[in-house]
Structures are given as structure tokens and as C-alpha cells.
C-alpha positions in Angstrom: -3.8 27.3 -18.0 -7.8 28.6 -16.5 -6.6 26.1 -13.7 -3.6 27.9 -12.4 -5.6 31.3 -11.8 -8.2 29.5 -9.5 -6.2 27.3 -7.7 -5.2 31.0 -5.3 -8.9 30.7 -4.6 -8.8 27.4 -2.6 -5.5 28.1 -0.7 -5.9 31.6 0.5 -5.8 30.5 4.2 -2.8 29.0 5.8 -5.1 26.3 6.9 -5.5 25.1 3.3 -2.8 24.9 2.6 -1.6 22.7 6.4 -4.2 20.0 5.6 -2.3 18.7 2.6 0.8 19.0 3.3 -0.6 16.8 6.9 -1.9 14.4 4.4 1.2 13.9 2.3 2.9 13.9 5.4 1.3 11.1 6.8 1.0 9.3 3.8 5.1 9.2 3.4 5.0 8.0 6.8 2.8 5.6 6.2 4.8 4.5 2.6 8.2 4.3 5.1 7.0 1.9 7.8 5.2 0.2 5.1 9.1 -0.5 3.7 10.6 -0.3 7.1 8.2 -3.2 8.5 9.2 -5.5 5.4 13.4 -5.1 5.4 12.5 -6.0 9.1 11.3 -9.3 8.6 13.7 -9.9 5.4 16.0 -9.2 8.7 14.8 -11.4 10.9 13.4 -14.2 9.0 16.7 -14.5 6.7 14.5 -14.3 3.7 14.2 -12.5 0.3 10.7 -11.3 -1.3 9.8 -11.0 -4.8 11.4 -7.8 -6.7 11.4 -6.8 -10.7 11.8 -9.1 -12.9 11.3 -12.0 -11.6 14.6 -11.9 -9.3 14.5 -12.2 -5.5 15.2 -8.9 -3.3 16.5 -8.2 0.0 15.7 -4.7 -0.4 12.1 -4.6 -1.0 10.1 -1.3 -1.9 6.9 0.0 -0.8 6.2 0.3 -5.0 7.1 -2.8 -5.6 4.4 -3.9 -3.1 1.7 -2.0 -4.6 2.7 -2.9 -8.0 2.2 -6.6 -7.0 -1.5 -5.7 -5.4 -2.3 -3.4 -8.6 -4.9 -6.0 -9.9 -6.1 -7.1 -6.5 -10.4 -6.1 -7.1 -12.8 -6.9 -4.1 -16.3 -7.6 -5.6 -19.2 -7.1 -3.0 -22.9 -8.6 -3.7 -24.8 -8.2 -0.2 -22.8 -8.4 2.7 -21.0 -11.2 1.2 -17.0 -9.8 0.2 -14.6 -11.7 -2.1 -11.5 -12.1 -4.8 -12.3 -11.3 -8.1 -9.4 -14.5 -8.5 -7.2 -15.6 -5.7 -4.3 -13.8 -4.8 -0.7 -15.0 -6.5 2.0 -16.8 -4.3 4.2 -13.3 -4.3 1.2 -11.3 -2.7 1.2 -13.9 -0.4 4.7 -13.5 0.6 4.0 -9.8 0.8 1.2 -10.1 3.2 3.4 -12.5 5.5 6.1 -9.9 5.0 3.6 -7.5 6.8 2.0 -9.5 9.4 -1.3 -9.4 7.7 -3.7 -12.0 7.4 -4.8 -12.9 3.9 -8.4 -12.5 4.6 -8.5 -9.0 5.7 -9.8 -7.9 1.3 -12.9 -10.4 2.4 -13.0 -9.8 6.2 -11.8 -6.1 7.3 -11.8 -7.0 10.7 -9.5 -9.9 10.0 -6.1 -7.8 9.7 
């Protein structure tokens, strides 16, 4: 309830208000081409990708591909990047879904 009174403080200006509503903005835009890019391929490649359950889906989610990565941890000692454990045959299929290389968690500039 002390939250609600002070949250008028932070968006008294129009601007403060823009900037997140930009952010969500882009970040649903960002969510849909995520999704668009995978039915795409399902499209073209004549392929399913893993869904709930265990069952095969032609009408994959962005959720359901960030559900899959939910456990993906990147441990960093020195300059040297890696897998906590390697990643599963579905986040494979994911990446490949995507276009993006495997590596990019160890090697940013692999993507």
C-alpha cells in the first residue's frame, strides 16, 4: 500500500512514463519475431519442435522456448566462458529453429 503513493513521484513527466512503455514495446516485438522466425522454419523445413509434454508441435511458442532454456547457467572463471552441463537435444532443436549457433552462451560473437 506505501508503494502506490510514491510510484506518482517517478512518472510525473510524460517522458517516464514513454520509456517503458518503448521498452515493453520492443520487447513484444522482440517476443513475436522470436515466434514468427520459428513457425517459419517449422514452414519451410517441414518439421515439428518440442512442445509440453513431451508431444511434438507445429505451433511453437516464444514461452515454450524460454521454458526449455530456464536452466541454461553460463559460468565465467577468467576470460574462459562455459555450460554449467551441455545443453539437451530439444534446446538444440530450438537454436537450429532460430538460426543460431550453439556456441554463442560460450562465444558472444559466435551468433
Amino acid at each position: 500500500m506505501a508503494l502506490i503513493p510514491r510510484l506518482h513521484i517517478f512518472l510525473k513527466k510524460p517522458e517516464r512514463i514513454e520509456v517503458p512503455g518503448l521498452v515493453l514495446l520492443l520487447s513484444l516485438l522482440v517476443w513475436r519475431l522470436i515466434e514468427r522466425e520459428m513457425r517459419q522454419y517449422i514452414e519451410r523445413e517441414k518439421r515439428d519442435l518440442p512442445g509440453w509434454k513431451k508431444r511434438r508441435t507445429t505451433r511453437p511458442t516464444t514461452f515454450m522456448l524460454m521454458t526449455k532454456f530456464q536452466g541454461v547457467m553460463i559460468i565465467k572463471v577468467g576470460d574462459t566462458r562455459r555450460l554449467n552441463k551441455p545443453l539437451t537435444e530439444q534446446q538444440r532443436e530450438y537454436l537450429l529453429a532460430l538460426n543460431v549457433n550453439p556456441n554463442v552462451f560460450v562465444n558472444p560473437g559466435a551468433g
